[in-house]
N, CA and C atoms as an extended XYZ file, in Angstrom:
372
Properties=species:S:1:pos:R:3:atomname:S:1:resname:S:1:resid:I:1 pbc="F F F"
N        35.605       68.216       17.080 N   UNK     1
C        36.021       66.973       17.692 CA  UNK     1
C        34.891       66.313       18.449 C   UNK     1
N        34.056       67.621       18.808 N   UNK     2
C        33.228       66.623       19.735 CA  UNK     2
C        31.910       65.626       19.033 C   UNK     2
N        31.860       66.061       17.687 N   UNK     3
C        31.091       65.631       16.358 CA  UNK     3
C        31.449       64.378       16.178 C   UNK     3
N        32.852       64.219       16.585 N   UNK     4
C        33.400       63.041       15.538 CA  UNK     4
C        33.312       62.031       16.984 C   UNK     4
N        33.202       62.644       18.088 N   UNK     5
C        33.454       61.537       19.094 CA  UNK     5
C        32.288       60.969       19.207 C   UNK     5
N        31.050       61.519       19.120 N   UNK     6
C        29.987       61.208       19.639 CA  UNK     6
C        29.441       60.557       17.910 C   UNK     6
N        29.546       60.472       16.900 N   UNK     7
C        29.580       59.395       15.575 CA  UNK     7
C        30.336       58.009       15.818 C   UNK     7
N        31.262       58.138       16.914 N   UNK     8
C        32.350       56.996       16.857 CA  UNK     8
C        31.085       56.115       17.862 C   UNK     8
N        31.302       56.865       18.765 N   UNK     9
C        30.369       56.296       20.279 CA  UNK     9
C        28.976       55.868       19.758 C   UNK     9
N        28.597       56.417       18.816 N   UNK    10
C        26.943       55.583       18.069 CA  UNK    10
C        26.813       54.661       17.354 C   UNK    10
N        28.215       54.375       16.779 N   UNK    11
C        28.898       53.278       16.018 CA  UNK    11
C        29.065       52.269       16.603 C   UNK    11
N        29.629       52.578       17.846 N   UNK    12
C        30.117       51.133       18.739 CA  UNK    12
C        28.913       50.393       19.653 C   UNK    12
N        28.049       51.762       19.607 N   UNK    13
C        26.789       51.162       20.789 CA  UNK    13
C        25.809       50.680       19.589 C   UNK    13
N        26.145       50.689       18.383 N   UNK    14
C        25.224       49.392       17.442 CA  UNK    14
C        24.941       48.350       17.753 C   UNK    14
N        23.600       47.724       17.995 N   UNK    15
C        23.420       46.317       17.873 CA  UNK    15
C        24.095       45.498       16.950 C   UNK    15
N        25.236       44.606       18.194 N   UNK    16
C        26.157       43.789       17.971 CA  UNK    16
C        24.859       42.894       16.937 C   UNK    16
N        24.115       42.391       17.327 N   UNK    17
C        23.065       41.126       16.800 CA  UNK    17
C        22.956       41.699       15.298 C   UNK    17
N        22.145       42.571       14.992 N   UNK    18
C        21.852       42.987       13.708 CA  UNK    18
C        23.065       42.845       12.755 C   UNK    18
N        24.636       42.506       12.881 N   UNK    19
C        25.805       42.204       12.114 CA  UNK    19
C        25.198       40.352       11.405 C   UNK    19
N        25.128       40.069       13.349 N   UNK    20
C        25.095       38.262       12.630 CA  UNK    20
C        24.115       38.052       11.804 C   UNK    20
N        24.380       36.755       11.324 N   UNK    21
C        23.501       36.298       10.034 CA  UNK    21
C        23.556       34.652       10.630 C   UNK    21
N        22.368       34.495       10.878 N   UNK    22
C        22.151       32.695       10.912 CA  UNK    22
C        22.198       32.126        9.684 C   UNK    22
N        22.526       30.585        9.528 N   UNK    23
C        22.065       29.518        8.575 CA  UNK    23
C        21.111       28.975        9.486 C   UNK    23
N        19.887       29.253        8.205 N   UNK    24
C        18.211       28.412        8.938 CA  UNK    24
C        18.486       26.975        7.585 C   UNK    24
N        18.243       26.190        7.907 N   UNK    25
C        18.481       25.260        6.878 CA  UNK    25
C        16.722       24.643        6.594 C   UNK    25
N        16.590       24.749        5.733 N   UNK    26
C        15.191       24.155        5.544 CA  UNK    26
C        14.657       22.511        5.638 C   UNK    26
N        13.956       22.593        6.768 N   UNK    27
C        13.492       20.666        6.449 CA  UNK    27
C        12.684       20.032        5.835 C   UNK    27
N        11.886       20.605        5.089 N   UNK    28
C        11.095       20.239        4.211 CA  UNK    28
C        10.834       21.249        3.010 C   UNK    28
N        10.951       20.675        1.998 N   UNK    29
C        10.356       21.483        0.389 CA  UNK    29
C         9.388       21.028       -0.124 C   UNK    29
N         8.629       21.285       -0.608 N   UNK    30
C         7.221       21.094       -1.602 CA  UNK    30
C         8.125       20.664       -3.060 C   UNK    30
N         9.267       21.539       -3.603 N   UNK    31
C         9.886       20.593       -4.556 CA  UNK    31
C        11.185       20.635       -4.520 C   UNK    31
N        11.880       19.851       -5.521 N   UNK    32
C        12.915       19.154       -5.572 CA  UNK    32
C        14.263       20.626       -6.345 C   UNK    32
N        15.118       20.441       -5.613 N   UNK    33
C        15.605       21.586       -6.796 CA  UNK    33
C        16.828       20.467       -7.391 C   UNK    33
N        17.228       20.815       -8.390 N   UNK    34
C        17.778       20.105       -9.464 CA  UNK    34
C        19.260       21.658      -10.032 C   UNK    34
N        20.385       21.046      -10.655 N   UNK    35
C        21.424       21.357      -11.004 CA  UNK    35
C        20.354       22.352      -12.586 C   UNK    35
N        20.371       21.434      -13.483 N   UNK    36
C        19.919       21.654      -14.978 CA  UNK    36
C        18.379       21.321      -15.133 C   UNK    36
N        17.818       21.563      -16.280 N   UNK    37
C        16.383       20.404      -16.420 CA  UNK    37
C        16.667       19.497      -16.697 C   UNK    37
N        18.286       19.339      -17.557 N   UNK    38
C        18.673       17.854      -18.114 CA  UNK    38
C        18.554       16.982      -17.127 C   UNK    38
N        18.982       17.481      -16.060 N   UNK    39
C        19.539       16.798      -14.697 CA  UNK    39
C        18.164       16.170      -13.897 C   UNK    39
N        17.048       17.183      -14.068 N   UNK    40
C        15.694       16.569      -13.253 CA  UNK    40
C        14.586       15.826      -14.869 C   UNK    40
N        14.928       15.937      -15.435 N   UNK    41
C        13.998       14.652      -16.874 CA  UNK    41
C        14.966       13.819      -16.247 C   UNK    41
N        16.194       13.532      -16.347 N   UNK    42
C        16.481       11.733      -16.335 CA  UNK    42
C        16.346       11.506      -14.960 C   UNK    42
N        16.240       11.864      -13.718 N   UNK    43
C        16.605       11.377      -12.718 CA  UNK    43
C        14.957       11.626      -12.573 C   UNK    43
N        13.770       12.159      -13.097 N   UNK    44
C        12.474       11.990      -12.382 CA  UNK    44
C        11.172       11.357      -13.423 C   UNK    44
N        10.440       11.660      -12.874 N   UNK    45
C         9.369       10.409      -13.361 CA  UNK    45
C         7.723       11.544      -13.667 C   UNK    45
N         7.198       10.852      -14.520 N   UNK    46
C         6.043       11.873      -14.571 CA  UNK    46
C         5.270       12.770      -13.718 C   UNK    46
N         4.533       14.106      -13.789 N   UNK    47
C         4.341       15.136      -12.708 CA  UNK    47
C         5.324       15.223      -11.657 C   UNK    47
N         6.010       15.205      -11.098 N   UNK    48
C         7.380       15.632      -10.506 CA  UNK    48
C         7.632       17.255      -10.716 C   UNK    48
N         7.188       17.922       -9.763 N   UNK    49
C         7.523       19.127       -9.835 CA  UNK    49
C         8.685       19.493       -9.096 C   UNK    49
N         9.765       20.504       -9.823 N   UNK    50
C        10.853       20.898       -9.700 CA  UNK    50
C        11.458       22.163       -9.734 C   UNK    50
N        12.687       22.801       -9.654 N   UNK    51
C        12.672       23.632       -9.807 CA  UNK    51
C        14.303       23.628      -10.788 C   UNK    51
N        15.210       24.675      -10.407 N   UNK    52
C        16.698       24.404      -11.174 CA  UNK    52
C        17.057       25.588      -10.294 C   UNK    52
N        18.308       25.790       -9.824 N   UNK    53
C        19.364       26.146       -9.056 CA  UNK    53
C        18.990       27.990       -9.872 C   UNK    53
N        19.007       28.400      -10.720 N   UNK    54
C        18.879       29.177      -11.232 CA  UNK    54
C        17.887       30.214      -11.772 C   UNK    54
N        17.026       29.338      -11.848 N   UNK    55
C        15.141       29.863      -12.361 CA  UNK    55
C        15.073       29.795      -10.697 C   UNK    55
N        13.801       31.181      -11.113 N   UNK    56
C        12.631       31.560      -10.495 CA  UNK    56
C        11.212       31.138      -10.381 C   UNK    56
N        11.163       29.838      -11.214 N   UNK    57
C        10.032       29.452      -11.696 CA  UNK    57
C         9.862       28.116      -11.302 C   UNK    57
N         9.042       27.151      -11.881 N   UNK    58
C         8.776       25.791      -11.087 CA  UNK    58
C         8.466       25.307      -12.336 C   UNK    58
N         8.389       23.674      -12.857 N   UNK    59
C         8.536       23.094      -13.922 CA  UNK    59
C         7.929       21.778      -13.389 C   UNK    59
N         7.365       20.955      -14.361 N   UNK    60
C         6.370       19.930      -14.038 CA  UNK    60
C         6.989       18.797      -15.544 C   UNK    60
N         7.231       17.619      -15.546 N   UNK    61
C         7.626       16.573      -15.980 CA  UNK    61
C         6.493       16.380      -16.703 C   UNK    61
N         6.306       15.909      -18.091 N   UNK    62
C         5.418       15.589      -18.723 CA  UNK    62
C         6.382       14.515      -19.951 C   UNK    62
N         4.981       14.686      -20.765 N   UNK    63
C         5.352       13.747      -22.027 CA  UNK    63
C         5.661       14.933      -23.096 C   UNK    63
N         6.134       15.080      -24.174 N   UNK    64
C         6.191       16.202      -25.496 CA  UNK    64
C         4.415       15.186      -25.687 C   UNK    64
N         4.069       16.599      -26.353 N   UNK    65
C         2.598       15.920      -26.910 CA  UNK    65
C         2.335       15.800      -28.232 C   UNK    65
N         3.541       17.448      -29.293 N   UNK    66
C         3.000       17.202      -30.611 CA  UNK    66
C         4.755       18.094      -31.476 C   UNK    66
N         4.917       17.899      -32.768 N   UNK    67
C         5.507       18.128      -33.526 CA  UNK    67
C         7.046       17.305      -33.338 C   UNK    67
N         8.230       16.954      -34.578 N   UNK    68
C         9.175       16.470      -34.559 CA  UNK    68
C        10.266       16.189      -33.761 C   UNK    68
N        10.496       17.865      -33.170 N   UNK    69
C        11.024       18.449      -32.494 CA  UNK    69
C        11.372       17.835      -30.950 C   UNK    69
N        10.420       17.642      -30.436 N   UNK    70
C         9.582       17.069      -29.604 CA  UNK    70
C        10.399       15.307      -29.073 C   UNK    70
N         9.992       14.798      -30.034 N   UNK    71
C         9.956       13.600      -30.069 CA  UNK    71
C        11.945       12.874      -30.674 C   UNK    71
N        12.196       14.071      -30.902 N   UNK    72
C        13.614       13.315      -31.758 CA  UNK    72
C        14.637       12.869      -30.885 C   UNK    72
N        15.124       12.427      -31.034 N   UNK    73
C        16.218       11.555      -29.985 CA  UNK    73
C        15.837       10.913      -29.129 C   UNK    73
N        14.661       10.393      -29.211 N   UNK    74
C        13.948        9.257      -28.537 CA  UNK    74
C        12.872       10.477      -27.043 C   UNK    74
N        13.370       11.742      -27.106 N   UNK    75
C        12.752       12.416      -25.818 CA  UNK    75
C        11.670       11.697      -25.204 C   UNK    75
N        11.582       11.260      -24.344 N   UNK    76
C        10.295       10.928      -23.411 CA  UNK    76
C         9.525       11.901      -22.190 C   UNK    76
N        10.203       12.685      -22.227 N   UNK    77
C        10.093       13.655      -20.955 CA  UNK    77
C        10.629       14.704      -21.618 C   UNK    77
N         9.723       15.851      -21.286 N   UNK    78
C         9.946       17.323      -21.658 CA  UNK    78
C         9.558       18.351      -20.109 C   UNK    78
N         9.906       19.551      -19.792 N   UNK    79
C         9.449       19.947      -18.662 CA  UNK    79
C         8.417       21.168      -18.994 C   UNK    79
N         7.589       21.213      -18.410 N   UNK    80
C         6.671       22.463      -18.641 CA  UNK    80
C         6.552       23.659      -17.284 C   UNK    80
N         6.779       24.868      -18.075 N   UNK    81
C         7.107       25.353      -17.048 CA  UNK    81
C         6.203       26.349      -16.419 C   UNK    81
N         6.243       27.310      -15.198 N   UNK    82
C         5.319       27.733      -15.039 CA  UNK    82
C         5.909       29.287      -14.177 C   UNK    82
N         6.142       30.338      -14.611 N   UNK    83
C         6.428       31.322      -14.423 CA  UNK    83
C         5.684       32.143      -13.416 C   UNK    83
N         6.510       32.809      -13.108 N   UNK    84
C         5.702       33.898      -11.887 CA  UNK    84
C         5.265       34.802      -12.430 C   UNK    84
N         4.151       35.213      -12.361 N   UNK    85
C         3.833       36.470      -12.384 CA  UNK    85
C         3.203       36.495      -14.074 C   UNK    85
N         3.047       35.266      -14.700 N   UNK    86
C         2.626       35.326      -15.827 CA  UNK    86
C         0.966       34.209      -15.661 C   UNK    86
N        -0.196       34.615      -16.840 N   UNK    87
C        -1.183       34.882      -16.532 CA  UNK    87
C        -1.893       33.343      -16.979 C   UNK    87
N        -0.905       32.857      -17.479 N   UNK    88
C        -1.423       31.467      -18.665 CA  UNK    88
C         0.189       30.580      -18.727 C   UNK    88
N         0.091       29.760      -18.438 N   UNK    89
C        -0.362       29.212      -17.221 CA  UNK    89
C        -0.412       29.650      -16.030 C   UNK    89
N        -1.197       30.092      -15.176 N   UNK    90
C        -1.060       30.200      -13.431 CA  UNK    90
C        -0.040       29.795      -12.720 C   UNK    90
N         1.124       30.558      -11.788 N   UNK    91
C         1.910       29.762      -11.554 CA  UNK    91
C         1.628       29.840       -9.760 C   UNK    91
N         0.803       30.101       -9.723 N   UNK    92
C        -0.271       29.734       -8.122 CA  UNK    92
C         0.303       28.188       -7.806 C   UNK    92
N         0.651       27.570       -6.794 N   UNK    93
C         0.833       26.372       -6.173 CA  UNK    93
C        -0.402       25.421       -6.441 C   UNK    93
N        -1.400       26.138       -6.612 N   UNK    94
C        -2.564       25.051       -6.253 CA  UNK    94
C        -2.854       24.890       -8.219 C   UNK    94
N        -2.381       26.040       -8.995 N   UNK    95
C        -2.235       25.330      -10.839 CA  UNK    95
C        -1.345       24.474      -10.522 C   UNK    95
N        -0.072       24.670      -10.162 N   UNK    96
C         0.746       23.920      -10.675 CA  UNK    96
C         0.574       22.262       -9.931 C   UNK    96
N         0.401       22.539       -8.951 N   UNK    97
C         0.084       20.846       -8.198 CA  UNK    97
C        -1.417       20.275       -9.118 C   UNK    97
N        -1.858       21.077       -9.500 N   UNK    98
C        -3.597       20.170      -10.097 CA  UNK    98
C        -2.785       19.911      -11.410 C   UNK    98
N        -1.722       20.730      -12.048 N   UNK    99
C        -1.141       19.893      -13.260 CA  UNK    99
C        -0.853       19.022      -13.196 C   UNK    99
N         0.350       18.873      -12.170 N   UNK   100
C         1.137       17.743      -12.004 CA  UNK   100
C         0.035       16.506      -11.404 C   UNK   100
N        -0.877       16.733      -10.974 N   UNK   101
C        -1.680       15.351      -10.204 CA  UNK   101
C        -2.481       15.003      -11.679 C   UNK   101
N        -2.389       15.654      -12.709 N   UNK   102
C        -3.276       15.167      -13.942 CA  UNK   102
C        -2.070       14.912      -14.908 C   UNK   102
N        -1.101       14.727      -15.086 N   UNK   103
C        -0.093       14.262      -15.571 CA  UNK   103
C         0.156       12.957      -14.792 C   UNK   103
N         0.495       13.212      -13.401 N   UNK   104
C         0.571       11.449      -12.686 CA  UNK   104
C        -0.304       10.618      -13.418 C   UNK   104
N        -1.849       11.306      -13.367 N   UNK   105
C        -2.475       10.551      -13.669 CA  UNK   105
C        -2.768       10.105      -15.069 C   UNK   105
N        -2.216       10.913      -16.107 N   UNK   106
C        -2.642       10.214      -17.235 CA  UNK   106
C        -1.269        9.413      -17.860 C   UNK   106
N         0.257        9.638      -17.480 N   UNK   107
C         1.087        9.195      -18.037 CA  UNK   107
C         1.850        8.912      -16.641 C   UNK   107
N         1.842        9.308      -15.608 N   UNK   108
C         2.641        7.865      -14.450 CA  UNK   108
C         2.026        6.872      -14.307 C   UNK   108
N         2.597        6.523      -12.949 N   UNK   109
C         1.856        5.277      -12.732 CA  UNK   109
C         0.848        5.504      -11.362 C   UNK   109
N         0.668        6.518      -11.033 N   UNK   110
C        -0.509        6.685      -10.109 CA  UNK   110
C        -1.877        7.022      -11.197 C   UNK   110
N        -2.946        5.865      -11.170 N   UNK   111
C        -4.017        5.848      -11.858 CA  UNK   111
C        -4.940        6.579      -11.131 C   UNK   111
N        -5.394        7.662       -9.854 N   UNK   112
C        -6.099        7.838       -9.125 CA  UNK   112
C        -5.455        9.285       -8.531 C   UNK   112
N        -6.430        9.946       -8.143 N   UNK   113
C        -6.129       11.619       -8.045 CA  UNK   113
C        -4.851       11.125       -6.683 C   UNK   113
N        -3.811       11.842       -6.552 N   UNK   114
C        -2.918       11.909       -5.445 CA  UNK   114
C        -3.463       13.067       -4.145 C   UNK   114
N        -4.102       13.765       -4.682 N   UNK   115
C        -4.784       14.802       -4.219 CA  UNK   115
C        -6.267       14.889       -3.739 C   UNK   115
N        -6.590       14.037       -2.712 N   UNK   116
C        -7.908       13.779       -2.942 CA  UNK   116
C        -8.361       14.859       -1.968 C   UNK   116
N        -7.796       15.302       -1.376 N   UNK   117
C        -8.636       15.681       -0.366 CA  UNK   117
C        -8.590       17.270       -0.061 C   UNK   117
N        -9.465       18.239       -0.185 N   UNK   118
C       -10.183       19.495       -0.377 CA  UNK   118
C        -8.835       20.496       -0.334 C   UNK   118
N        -8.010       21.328       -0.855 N   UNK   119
C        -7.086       22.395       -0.655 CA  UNK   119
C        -7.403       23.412        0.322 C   UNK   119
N        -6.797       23.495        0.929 N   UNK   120
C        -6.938       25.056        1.689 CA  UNK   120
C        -7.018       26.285        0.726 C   UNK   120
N        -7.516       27.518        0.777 N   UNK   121
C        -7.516       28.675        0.265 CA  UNK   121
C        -6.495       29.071        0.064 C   UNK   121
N        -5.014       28.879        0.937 N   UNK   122
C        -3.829       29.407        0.843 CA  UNK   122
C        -3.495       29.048       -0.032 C   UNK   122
N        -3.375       27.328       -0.654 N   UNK   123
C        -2.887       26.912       -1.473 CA  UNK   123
C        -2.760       27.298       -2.724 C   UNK   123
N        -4.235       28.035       -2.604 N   UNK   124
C        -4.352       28.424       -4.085 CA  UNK   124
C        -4.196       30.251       -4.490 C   UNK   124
């Protein structure tokens, strides 16, 4: 009995705190998260990096560049994506933002680097 009293008594003198759980709500994102990809091609615009409710990964707005496939049903926007932990493409923050600022620039409408100015080491 005296086993079971002194298990009860270590139970109750638990840090009450370590139960709760806050909502931290985030105020700023680097990208956009989106329902589907269907959902972020029509609602975004060239280099637009994104993500989807579901992937682990991050995806960048482009043009299709080559074969039928590509191009059928009028597609104007395809997403390219960029995986973790895989070697080609880099999916480092500082690949995926130098994609997307060379996509703005060759098929949005920003004609001029968005990125002009030197990255930090972290970034990359």
């Amino acid at each position: 009995m005296d086993l079971i009293n002194t298990i009860k008594a270590l139970e109750e003198a638990k840090d009450p705190g370590s139960e709760k759980t806050e909502k931290v709500k985030s105020k700023k994102s680097r990208v956009r998260i989106y329902d589907t990809i269907a959902d972020a091609l029509k609602a975004g615009s060239y280099g637009q990096i994104f993500s989807t409710k579901g992937a682990d990964r991050l995806y960048v707005i482009t043009k299709p560049t080559w074969g039928s496939k590509s191009r059928a049903g009028g597609n104007t926007k395809v997403a390219k994506g960029f995986t973790p932990g895989s070697s080609t493409p880099s999916s480092k923050w500082g690949s995926v933002k130098s994609y997307a600022v060379r996509t703005m620039k060759k098929h949005g409408k920003q004609k001029r680097a968005v990125s002009t100015k030197k990255r930090s080491k972290k970034d990359n």
